[in-house]
LOPA-406208 format. One record per residue (C-alpha): x, y, z; residue number from 1; residue in one letter. Coordinates in nm, 4 decimals, padded with zeros to 6 digits. Layout:
<atoms>
<atom x="X" y="Y" z="Z" torvo="NUM" koldo="a"/>
...
</atoms>
This chain:
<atoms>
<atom x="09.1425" y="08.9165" z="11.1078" torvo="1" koldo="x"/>
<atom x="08.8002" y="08.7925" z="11.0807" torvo="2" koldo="x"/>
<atom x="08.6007" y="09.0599" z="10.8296" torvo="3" koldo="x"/>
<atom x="08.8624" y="08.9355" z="10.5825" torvo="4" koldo="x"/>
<atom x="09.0114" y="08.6087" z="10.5284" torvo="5" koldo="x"/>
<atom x="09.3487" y="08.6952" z="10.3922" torvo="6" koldo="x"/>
<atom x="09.3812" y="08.3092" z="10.3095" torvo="7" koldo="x"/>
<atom x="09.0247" y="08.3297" z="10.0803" torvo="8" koldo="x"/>
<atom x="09.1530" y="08.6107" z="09.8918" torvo="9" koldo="x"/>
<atom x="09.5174" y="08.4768" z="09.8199" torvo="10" koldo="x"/>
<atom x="09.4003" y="08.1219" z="09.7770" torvo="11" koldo="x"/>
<atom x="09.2878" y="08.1983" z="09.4011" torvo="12" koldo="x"/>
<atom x="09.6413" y="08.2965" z="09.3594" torvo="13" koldo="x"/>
<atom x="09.9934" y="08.1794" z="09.2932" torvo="14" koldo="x"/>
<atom x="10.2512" y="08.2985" z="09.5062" torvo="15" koldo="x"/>
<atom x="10.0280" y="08.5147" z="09.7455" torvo="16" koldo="x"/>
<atom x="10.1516" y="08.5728" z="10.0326" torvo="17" koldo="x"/>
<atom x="09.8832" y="08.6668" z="10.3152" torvo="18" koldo="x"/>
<atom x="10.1491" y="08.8633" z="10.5461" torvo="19" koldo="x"/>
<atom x="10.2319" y="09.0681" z="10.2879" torvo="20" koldo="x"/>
<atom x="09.8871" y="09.1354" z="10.1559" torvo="21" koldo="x"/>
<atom x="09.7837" y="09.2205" z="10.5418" torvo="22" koldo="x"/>
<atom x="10.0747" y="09.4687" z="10.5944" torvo="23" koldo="x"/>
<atom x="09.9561" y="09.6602" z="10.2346" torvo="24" koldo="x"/>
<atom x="09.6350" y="09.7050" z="10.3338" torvo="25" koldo="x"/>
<atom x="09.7302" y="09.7594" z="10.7007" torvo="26" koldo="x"/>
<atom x="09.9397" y="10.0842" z="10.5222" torvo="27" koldo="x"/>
<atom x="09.6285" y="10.1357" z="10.3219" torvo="28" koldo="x"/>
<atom x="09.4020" y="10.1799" z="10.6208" torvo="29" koldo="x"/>
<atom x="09.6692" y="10.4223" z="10.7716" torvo="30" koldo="x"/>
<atom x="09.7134" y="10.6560" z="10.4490" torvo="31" koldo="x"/>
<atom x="09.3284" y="10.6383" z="10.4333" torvo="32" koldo="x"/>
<atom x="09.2940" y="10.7423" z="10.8207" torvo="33" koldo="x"/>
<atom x="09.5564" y="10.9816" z="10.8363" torvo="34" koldo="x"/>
<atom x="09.6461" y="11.1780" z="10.4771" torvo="35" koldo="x"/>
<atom x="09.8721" y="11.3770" z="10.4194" torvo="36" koldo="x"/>
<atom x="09.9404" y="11.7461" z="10.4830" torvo="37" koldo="x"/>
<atom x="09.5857" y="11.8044" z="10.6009" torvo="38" koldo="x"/>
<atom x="09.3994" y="11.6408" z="10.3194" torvo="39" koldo="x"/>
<atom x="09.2642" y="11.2942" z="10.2093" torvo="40" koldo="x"/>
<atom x="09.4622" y="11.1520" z="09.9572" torvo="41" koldo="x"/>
<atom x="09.3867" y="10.8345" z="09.7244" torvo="42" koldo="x"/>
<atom x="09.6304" y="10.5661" z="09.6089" torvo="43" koldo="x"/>
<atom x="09.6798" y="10.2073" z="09.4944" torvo="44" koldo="x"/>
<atom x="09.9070" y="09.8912" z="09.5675" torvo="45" koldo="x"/>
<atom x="09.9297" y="09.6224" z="09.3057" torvo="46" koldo="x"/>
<atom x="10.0445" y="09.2922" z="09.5839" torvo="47" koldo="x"/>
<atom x="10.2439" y="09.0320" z="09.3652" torvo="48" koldo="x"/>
<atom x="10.2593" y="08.9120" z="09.0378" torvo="49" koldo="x"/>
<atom x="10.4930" y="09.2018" z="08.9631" torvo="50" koldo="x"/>
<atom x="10.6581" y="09.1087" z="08.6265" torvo="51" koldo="x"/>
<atom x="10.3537" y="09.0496" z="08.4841" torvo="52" koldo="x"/>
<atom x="10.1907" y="09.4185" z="08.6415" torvo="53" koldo="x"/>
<atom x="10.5210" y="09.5664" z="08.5293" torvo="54" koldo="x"/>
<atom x="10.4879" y="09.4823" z="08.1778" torvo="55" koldo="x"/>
<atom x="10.1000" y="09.6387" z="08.1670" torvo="56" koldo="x"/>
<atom x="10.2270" y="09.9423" z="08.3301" torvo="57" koldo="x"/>
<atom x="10.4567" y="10.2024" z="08.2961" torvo="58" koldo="x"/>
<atom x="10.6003" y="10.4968" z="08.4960" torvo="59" koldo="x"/>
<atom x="10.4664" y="10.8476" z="08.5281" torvo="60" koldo="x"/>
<atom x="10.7592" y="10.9745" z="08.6083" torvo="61" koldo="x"/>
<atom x="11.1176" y="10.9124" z="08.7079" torvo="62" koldo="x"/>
<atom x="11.0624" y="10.6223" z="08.9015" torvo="63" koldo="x"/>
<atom x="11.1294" y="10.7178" z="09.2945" torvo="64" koldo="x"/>
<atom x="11.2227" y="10.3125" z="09.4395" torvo="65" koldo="x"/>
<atom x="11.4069" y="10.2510" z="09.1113" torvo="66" koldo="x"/>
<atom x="11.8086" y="10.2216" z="09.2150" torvo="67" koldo="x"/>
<atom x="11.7529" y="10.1442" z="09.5969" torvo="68" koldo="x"/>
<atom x="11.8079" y="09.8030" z="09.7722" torvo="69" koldo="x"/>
<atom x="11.5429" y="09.5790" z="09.8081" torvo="70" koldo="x"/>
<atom x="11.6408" y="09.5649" z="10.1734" torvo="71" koldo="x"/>
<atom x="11.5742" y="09.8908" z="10.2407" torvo="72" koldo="x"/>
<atom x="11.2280" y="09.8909" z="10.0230" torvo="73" koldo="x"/>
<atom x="11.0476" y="09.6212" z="10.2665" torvo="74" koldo="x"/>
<atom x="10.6720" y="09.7538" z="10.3489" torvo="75" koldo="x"/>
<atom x="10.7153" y="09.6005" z="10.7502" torvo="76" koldo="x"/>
<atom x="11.0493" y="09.8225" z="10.7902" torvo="77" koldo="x"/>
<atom x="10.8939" y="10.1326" z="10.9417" torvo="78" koldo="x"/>
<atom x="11.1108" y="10.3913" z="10.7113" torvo="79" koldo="x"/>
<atom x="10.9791" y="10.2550" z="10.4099" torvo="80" koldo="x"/>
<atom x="10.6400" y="10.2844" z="10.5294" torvo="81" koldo="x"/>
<atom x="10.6639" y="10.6541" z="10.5987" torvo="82" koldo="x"/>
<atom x="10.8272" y="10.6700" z="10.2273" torvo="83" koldo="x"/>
<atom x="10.5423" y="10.5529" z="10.1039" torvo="84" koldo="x"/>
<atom x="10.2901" y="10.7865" z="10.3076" torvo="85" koldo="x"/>
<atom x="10.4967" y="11.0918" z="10.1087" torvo="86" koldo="x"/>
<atom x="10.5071" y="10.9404" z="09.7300" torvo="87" koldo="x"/>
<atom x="10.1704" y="10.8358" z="09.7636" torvo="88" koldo="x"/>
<atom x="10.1129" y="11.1905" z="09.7557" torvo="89" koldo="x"/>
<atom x="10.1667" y="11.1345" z="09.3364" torvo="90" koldo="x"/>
<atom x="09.9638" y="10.9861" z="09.1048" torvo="91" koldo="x"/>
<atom x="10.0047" y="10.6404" z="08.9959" torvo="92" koldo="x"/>
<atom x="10.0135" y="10.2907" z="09.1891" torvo="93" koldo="x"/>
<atom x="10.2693" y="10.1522" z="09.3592" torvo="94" koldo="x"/>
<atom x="10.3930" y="09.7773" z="09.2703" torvo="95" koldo="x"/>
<atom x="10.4283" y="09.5533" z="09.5878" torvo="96" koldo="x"/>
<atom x="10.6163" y="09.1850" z="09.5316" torvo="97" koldo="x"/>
<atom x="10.4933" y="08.9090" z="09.6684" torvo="98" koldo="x"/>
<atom x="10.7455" y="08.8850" z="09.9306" torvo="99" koldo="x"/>
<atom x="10.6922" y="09.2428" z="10.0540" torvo="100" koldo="x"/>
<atom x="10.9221" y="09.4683" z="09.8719" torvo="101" koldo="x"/>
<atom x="10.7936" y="09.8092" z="09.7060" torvo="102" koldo="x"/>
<atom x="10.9635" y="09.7788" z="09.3718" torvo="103" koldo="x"/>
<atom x="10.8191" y="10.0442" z="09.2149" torvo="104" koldo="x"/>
<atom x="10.5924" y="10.3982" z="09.2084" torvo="105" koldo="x"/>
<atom x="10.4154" y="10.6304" z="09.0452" torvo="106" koldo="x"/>
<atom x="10.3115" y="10.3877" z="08.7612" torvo="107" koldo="x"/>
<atom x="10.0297" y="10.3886" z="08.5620" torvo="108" koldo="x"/>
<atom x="09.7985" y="10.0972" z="08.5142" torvo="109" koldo="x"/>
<atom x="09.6966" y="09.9925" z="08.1503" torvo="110" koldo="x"/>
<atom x="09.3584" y="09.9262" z="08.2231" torvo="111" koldo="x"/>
<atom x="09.0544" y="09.7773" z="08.0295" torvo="112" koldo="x"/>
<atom x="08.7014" y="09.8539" z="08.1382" torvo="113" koldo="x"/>
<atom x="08.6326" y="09.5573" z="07.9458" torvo="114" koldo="x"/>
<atom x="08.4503" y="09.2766" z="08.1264" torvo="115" koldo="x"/>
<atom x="08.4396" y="09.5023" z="08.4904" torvo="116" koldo="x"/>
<atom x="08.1610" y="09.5634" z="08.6445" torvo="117" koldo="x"/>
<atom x="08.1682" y="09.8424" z="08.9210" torvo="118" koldo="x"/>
<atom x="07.9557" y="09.9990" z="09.1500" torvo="119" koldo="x"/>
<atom x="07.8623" y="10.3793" z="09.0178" torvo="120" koldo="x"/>
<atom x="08.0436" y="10.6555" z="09.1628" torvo="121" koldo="x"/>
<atom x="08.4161" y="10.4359" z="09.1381" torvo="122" koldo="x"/>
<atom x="08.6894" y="10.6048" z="08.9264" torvo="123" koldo="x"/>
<atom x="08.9636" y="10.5415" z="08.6744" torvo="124" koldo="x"/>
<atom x="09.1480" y="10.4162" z="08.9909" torvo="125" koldo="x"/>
<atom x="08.9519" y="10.1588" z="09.0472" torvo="126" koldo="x"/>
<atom x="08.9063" y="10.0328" z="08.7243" torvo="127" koldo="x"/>
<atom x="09.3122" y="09.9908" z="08.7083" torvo="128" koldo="x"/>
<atom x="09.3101" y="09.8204" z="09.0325" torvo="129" koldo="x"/>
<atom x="08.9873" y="09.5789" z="08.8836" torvo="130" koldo="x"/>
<atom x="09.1058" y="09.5773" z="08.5275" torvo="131" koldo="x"/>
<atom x="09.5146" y="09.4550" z="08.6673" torvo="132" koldo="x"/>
<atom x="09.3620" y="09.1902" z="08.9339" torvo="133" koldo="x"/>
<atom x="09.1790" y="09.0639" z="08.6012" torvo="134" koldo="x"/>
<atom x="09.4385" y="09.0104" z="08.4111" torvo="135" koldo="x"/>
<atom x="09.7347" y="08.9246" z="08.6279" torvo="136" koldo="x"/>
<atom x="09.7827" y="08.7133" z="08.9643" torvo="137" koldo="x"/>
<atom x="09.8226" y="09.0459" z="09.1716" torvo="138" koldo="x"/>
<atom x="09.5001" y="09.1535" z="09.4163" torvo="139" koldo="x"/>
<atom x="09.4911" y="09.5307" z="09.4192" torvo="140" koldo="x"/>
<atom x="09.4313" y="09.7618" z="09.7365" torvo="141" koldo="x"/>
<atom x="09.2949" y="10.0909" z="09.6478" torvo="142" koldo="x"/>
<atom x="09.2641" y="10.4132" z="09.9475" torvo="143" koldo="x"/>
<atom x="09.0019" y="10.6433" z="09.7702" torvo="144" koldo="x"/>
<atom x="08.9950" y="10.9983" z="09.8701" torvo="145" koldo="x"/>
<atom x="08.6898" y="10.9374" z="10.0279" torvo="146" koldo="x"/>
<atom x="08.8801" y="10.7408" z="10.2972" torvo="147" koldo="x"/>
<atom x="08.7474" y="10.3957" z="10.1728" torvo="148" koldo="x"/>
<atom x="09.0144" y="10.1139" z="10.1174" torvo="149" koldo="x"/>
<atom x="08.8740" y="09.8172" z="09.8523" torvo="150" koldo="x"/>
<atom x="09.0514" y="09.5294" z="09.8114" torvo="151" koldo="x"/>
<atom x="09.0383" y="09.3931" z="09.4633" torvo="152" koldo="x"/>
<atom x="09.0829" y="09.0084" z="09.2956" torvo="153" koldo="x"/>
<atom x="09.0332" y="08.8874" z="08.9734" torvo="154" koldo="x"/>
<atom x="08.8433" y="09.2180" z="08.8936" torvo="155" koldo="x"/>
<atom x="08.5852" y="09.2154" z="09.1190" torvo="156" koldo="x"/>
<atom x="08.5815" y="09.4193" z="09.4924" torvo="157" koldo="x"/>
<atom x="08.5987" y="09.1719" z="09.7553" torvo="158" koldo="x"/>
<atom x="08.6469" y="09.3793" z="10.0458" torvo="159" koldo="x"/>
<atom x="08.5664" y="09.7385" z="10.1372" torvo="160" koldo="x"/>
<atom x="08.7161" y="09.8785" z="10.4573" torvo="161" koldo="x"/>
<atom x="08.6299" y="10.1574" z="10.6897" torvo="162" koldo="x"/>
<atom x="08.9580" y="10.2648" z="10.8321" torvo="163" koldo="x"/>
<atom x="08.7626" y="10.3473" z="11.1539" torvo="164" koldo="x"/>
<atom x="08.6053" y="10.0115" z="11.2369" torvo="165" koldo="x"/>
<atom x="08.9364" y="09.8566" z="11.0928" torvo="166" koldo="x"/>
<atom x="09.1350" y="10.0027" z="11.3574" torvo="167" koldo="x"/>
<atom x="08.8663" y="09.9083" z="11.6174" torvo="168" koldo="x"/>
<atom x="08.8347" y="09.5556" z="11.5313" torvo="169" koldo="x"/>
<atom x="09.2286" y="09.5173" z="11.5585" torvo="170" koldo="x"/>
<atom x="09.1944" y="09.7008" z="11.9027" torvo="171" koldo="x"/>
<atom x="08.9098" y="09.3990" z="12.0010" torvo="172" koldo="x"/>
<atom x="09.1981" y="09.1316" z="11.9122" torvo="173" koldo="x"/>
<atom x="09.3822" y="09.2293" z="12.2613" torvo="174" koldo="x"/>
<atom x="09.1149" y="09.2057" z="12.4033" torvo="175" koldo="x"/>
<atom x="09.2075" y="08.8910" z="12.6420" torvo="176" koldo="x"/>
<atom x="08.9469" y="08.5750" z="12.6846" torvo="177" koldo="x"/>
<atom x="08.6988" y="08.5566" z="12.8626" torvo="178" koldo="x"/>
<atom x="08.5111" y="08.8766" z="12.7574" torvo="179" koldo="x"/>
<atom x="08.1699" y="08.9856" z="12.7546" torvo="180" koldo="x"/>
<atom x="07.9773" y="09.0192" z="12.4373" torvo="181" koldo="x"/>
<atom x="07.6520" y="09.2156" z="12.3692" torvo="182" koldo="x"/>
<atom x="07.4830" y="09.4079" z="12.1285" torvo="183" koldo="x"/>
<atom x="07.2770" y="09.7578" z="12.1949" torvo="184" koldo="x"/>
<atom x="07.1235" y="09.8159" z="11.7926" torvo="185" koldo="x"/>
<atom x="07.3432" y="09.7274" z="11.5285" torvo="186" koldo="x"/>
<atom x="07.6500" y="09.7726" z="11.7210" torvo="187" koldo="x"/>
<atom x="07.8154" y="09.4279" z="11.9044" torvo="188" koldo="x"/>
<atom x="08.0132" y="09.5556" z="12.2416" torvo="189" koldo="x"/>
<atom x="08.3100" y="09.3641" z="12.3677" torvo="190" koldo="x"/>
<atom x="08.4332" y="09.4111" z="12.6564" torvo="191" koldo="x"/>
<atom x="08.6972" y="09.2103" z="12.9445" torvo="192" koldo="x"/>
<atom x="08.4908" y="08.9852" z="13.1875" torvo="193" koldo="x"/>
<atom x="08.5622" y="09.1398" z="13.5166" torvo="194" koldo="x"/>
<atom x="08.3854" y="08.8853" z="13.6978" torvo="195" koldo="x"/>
<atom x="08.6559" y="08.6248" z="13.5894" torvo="196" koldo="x"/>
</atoms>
């Protein structure tokens, strides 16, 4: 994907795997897009680092993954994504492993405003998802109800997503070579070179 270089973000972190990281905020761009029952709904994925997340969190309620088979609990397995379009209808952040696995949810963040600096207008969300990043190897994907999905590492936002151009700009990857490339305003058009 070229607006964001999985390999950038992950590379100031150990054990960060870039599938992983792409299929989280892949999910994140759907939940944003799509909501639930009618209505936007927010959430947040803490990718990796997960004994160290675990022990500055702690669960909001009985824990819904807790018990279940890490085979079963993989973010790529389609069932598991759908699981998590449902309990992200619940407060509290969800805690990915590196290696893909949704260990837990409905957690809340200890969080420190402490040293974070974030644009006006971002919640108590966000500042878990800057204030964990911070303080732990894991990068942080928030979905705000507003339909935006920010990527966070080492407290800072260092990507904000549309869903809508998201989506688009994984459509213009099958697009096949050669293509035709122009721009009318701010917007760049690609489209298949029919003369080819």
């Amino acid at each position: 994907m070229d607006m964001i270089s999985f390999h950038e973000i992950c590379g100031t972190k150990k054990n960060c795997n870039t599938a992983t990281l792409e299929r989280v905020i892949q999910l994140a761009v759907e939940i944003a897009r799509e909501g639930r029952e009618g209505r936007k709904i927010g959430t947040l994925f803490v990718v990796g680092d997960e004994k160290a997340v675990l022990k500055r969190s702690r669960p909001l309620i009985l824990d819904p993954l807790f018990g279940h088979p890490e085979h079963v609990k993989k973010v790529c397995d389609s069932d598991m994504r759908e699981t998590i379009k449902e309990l992200a209808q619940l407060d509290g952040a969800f805690v990915i492993s590196g290696n893909g696995v949704a260990i837990s949810a409905a957690r809340y963040i200890n969080a420190s405003s402490r040293r974070i600096d974030l644009p006006l207008g971002l919640g108590s969300r966000h500042v878990a998802a800057a204030s964990i990043s911070r303080d732990t190897q894991a990068i942080s994907v928030v979905v705000s109800q507003s339909a935006i999905v920010r990527v966070f590492n080492e407290g800072r936002v260092v990507a904000e997503i549309i869903p809508e151009m998201w989506l688009f700009a994984q459509e213009g990857t099958k697009i096949k070579r050669p293509w035709h490339e122009r721009t009318v305003g701010d917007v760049k058009i690609i489209s298949e070179d029919m003369d080819e």
